[in-house]
C-alpha positions in Angstrom: 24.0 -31.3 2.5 24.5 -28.9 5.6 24.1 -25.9 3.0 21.1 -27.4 1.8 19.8 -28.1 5.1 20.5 -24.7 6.0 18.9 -23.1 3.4 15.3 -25.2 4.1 15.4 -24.5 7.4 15.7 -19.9 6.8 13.6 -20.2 3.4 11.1 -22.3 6.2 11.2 -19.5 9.1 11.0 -17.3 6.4 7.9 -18.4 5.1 6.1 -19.4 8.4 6.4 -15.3 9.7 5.6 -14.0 6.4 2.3 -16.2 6.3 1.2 -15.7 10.0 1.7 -12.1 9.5 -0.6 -12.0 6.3 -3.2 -14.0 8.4 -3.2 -11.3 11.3 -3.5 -8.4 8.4 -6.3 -10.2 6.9 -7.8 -10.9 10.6 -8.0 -7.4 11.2 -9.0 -6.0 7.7 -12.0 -8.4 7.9 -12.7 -6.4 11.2 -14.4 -4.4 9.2 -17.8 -4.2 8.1 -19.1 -6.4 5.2 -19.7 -4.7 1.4 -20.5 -6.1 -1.5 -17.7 -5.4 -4.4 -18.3 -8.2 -7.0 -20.4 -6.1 -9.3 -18.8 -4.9 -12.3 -16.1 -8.1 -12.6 -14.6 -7.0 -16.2 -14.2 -3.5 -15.3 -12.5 -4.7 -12.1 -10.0 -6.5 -13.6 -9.7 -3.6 -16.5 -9.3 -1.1 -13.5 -6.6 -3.4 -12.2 -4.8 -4.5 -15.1 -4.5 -0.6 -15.6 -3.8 1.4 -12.3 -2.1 -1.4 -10.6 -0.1 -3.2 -13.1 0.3 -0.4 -15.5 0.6 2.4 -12.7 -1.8 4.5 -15.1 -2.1 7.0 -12.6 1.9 7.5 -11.6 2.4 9.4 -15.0 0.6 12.6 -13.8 4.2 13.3 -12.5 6.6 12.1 -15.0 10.0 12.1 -13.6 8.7 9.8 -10.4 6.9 7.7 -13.0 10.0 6.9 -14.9 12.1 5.4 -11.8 9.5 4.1 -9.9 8.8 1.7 -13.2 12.2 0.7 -13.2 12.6 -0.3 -9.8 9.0 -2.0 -10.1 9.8 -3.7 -13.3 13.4 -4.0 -12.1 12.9 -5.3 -9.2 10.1 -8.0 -9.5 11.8 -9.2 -13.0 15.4 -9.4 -11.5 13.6 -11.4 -8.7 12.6 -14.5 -11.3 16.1 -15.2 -10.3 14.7 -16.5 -6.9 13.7 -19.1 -8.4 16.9 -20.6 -9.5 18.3 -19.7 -6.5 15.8 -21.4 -4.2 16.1 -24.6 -6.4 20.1 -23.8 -6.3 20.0 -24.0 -2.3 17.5 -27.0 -2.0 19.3 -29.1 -4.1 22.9 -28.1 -3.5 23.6 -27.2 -7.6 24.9 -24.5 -9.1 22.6 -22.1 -11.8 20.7 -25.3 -12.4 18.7 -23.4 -14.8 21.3 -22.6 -17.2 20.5 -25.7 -19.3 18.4 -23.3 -20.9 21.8 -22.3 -23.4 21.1 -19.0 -25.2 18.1 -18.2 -23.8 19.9 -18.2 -20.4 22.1 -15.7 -21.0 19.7 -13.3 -22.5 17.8 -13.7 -19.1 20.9 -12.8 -17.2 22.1 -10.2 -19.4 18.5 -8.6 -18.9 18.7 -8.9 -15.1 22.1 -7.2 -15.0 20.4 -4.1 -17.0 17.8 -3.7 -15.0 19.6 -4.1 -11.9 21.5 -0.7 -12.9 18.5 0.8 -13.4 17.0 0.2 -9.8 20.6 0.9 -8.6 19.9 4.7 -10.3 15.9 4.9 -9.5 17.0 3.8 -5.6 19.7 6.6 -5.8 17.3 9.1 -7.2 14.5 8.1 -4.6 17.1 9.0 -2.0 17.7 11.9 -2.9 14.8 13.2 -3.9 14.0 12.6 0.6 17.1 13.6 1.7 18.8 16.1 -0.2 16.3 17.5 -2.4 13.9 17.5 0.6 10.6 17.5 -1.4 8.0 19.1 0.7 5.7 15.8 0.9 8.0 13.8 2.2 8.6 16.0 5.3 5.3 17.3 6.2 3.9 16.7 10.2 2.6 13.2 10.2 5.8 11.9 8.3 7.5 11.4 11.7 11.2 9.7 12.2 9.7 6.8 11.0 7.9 7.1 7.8 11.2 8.5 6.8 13.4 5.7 7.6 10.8 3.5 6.4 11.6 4.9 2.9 15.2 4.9 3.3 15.6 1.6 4.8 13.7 0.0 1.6 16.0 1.7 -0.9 18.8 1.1 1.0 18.3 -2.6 1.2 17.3 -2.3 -2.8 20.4 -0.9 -3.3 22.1 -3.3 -1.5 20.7 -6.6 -3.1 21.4 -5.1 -6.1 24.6 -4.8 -5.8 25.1 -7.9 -4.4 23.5 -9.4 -7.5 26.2 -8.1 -9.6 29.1 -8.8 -7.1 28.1 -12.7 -7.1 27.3 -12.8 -10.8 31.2 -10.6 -11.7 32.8 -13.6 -9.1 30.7 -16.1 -10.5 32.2 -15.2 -14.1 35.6 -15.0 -13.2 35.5 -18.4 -11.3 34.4 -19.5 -14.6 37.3 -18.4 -16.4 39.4 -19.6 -14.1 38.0 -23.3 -14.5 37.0 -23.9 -10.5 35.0 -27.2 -10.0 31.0 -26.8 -9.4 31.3 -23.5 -11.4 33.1 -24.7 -14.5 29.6 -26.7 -14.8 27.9 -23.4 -15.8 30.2 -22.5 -18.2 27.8 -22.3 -21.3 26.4 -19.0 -19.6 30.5 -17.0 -19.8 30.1 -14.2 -22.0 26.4 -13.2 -20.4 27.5 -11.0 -18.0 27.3 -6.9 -19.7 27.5 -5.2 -16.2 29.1 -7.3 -13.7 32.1 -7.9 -16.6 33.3 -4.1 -16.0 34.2 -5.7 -12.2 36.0 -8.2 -13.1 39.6 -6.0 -13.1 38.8 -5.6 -9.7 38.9 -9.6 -8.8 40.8 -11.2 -11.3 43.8 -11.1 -8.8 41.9 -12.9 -6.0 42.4 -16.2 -5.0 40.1 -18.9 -6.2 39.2 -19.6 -2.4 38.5 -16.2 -2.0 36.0 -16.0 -5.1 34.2 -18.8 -3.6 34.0 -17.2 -0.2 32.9 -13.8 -1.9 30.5 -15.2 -4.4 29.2 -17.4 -1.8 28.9 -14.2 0.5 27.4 -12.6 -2.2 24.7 -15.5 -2.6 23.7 -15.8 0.8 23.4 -12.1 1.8 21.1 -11.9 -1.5 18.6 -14.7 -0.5 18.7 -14.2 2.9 18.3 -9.9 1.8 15.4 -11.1 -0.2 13.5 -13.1 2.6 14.1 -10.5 4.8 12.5 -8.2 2.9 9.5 -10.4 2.4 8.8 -10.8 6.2 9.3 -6.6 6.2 7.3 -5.4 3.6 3.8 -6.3 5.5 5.3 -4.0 8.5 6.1 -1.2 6.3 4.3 1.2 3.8 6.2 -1.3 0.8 2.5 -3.7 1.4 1.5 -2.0 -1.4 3.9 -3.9 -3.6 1.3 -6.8 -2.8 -2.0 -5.0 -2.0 -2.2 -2.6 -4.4 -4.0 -5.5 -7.0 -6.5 -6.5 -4.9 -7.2 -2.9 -3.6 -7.3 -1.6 -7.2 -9.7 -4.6 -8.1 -12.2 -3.2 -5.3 -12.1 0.1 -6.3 -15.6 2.5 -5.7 -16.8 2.3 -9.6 -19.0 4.9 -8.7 -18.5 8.4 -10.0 -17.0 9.9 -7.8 -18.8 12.8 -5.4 -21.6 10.1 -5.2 -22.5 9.0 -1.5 -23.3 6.2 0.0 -26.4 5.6 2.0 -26.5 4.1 5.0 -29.4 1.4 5.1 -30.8 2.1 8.5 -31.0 5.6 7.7 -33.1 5.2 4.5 -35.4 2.5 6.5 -36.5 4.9 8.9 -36.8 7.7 6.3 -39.5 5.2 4.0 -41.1 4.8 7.7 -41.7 8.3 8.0 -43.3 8.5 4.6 -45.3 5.8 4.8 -46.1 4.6 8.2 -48.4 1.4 7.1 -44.9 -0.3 5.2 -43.2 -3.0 7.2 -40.1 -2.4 8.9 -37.1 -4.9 7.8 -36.4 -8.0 10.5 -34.0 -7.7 13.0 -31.4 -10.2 13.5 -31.3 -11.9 16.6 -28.7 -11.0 19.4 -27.4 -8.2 16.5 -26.0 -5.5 18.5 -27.0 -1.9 16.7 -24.7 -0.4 14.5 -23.6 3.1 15.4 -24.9 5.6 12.3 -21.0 6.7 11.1 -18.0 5.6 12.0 -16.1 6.0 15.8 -13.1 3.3 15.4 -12.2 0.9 12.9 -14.6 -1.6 13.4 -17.3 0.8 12.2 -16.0 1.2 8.7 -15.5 -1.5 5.5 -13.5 -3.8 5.1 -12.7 -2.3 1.9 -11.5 0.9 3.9 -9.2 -1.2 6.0 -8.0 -2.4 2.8 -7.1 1.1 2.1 -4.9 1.9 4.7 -2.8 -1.1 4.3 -2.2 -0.4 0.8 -1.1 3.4 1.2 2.0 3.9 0.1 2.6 7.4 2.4 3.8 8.8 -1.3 1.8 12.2 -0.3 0.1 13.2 -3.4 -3.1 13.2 -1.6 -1.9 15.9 0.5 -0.1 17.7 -1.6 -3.4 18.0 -4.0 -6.0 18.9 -1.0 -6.7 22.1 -1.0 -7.6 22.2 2.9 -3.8 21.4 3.1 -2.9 23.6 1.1 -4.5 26.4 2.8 -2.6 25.7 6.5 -5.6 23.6 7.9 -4.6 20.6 9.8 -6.0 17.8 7.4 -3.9 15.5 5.8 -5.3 12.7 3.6 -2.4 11.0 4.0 -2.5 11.0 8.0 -5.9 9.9 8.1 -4.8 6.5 6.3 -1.6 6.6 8.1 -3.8 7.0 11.7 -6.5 4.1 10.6 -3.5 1.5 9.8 -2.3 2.8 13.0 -5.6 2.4 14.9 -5.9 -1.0 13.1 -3.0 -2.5 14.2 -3.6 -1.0 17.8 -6.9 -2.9 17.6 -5.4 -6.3 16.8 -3.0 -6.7 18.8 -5.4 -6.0 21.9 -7.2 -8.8 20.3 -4.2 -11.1 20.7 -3.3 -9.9 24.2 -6.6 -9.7 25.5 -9.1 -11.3 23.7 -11.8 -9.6 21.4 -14.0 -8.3 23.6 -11.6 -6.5 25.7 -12.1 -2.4 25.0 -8.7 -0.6 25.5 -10.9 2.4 25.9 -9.3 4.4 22.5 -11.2 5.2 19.3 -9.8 6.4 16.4 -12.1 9.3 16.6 -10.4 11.9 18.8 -7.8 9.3 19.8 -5.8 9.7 16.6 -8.4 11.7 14.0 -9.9 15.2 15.4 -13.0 16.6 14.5 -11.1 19.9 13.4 -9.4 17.7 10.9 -12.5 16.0 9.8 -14.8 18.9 9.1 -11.8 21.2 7.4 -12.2 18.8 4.4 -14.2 20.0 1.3 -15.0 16.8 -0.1 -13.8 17.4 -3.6 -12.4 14.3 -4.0 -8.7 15.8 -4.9 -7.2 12.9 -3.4 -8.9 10.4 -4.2 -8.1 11.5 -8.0 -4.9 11.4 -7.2 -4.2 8.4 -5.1 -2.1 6.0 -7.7 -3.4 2.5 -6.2 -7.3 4.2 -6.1 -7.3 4.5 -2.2 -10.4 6.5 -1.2 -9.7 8.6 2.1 -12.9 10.7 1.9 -15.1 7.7 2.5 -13.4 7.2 5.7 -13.4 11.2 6.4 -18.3 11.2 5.4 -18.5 7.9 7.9 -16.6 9.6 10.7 -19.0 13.0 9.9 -21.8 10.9 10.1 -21.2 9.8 13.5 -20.2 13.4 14.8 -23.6 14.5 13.4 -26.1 11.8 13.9 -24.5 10.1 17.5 -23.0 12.8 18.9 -25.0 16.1 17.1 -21.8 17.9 17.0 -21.4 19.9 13.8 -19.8 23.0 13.3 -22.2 26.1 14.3 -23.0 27.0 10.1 -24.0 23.3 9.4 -26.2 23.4 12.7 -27.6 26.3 11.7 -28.7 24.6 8.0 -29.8 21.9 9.7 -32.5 23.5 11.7 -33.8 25.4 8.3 -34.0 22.1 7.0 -36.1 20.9 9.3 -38.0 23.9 9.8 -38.5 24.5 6.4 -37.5 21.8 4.0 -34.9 23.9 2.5 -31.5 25.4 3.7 -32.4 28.8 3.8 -34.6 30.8 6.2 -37.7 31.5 4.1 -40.6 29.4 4.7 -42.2 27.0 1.8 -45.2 29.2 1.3 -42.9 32.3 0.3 -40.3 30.3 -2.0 -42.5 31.4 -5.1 -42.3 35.1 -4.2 -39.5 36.3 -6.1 -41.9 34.9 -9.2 -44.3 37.4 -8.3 -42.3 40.1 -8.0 -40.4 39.3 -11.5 -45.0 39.6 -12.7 
């Protein structure tokens, strides 16, 4: 009864600081502007079922593909086992499931397979940061730590995973060995194709000490696992969650294709036609700001994004600004808005929500030089496996350097002025665009 009691009140703490911290990410996502993305509902879920639960996009690079699907596969299959477990510590049984018979021990089996796998995909991961040292992984905005925010998770993997196979090798030889409360189980012996190859290793232990180990083993890999829930929404790893919803609301639009902004095309139908009616103005509606300064001036949808990057880098390492020595990053300019973001809310909490703490993510965290040394070819958007869309965030916080602040780069200013001078981006009037047609006469 005290194990039981135990149990209900962590699995209870557990819960209550996982849920309040999903209400303040959702708090602060919904800071965000309102958009309409419930067009297009088959192709939504088809875009999901695809990038998010298939990882579609992960196979451009093969090798990562293959062991990130075993530790996603691994991982969340292996994890069914909560279930039992959480049952297990509510009612003070013992694999309660295992009524099950043959079936049972197929599951286990499975689970013991796969838990090697994300034993070697963790160990690979690892290495791939550490020793191998790939160049993604250690460029400037992947600080101290974004790299022990990787390491931590696979560490932790690693560990539950071997837990899993520590508890279920004691579990089996406690079996054998005909102990009370286990003995009850006995229908699964024989299921165990991993953790059987420990079982030299524990056979001469006392049957006190198998309980205390397996026990050990039990607790750590619960208490591991609601741990790691109550983590994952302070770590890049929210993308285990996120990246369904995010993939659901992906831009369907081909992509190069802009948005308008509303108020801009208003006044441009006003110019053309002075006699049309201008659209109603809400009452006590502050005016929106053309572009983006801070967080509050872009989507929701874009606040989705930078909860749901994963820092994996491919972004970067596909931009071709990057590439070339300038200081953009894709990847930073999520990295800064979940930054900002958070910033953002907690002010709220301390201070209220109108209190300004007198930073924008515009300058504050994002420069213009980064901004403007983008080409907008969509590289990393294409590349981005959970469809995150950094170059929306990069045209919003252009439009507010050019159309609040008219601060462009010198060429761009210099178009501009021919554009208004003469309706075209070059220096020739209108009336002498047709002479290269006379001279061809």
């Amino acid at each position: 009864m005290l194990s039981s009691l135990l149990f209900l009140l962590l699995f209870g703490i557990a819960v209550y600081f996982f849920t309040k911290k999903i209400k303040e990410v959702n708090r602060n996502i919904n800071l965000g502007r309102d958009v309409d993305l419930n067009d297009y509902q088959s192709k939504r879920w088809k875009t999901m079922a695809m990038v998010a639960l298939g990882q579609s996009k992960m196979g451009t690079r093969p090798v990562a593909a293959f062991f990130h699907v075993l530790i996603y596969v691994g991982f969340i299959i292996i994890n069914i086992e909560v279930l039992e477990i959480i049952i297990d510590g509510i009612l003070g049984t013992h694999r309660i499931l295992s009524f099950m018979g043959s079936f049972y021990n197929f599951l286990i089996g499975s689970f013991e397979i796969l838990a090697v796998g994300v034993l070697a995909a963790c160990f690979v991961f690892l290495s791939r940061r550490n020793i191998v040292k790939l160049k993604r992984f250690w460029m400037r905005e992947m600080t101290s730590w974004p790299r022990s925010d990787a390491n931590i998770i696979l560490v932790v993997e690693i560990l539950l995973m071997s837990a899993f196979l520590i508890m279920n090798a004691t579990d089996h030889q406690l079996q054998l060995n005909g102990s009370q409360h286990y003995s009850n189980a006995n229908g699964i012996i024989g299921s165990f194709p991993i953790s059987s190859f420990l079982l030299p290793f524990i056979s001469g232990i006392s049957t006190d000490g198998l309980i205390l180990l397996e026990r050990s083993c039990w607790w750590f890999h619960i208490i591991g696992i609601l741990a790691f829930l109550n983590y994952v929404p302070y770590s890049k790893h929210f993308h285990i969650l996120l990246a369904f919803p995010n993939t659901y609301y992906s831009n369907l639009k081909p992509k190069g294709e802009f948005t308008n902004m509303q108020s801009v095309t208003n006044e441009v139908k006003l110019m053309l036609d002075p006699s049309s009616v201008p659209p109603p103005i809400e009452p006590n509606a502050s005016p929106r700001r053309f572009g983006a300064k801070d967080v509050q001036d872009l989507t929701w949808k874009q606040l989705m994004d930078s909860y749901s990057c994963t820092e994996c880098g491919r972004c970067t390492s596909v931009c071709p600004a990057n590439i070339t020595g300038k200081l953009l990053s894709p990847r930073k300019i999520m990295m800064d808005t979940r930054d900002r973001l958070e910033e953002v809310g907690k002010n709220i909490d301390k201070n209220g929500a109108s209190n300004d703490d007198g930073k924008t993510l515009l300058n504050d965290y994002i420069t213009p030089e980064e901004l403007w040394a983008c080409t907008s070819c969509n590289a990393c958007v294409q590349a981005c496996p959970v469809n995150i869309d950094p170059l929306s965030i990069i045209i919003d916080m252009r439009r507010y350097l050019v159309m609040e602040q008219s601060s462009a780069p010198a060429e761009l200013n210099g178009m501009f002025t021919k554009i208004e001078n003469n309706g075209a981006p070059w220096q020739f009037s209108p009336a002498d665009r047709l002479n290269w047609a006379k001279e061809e006469n």
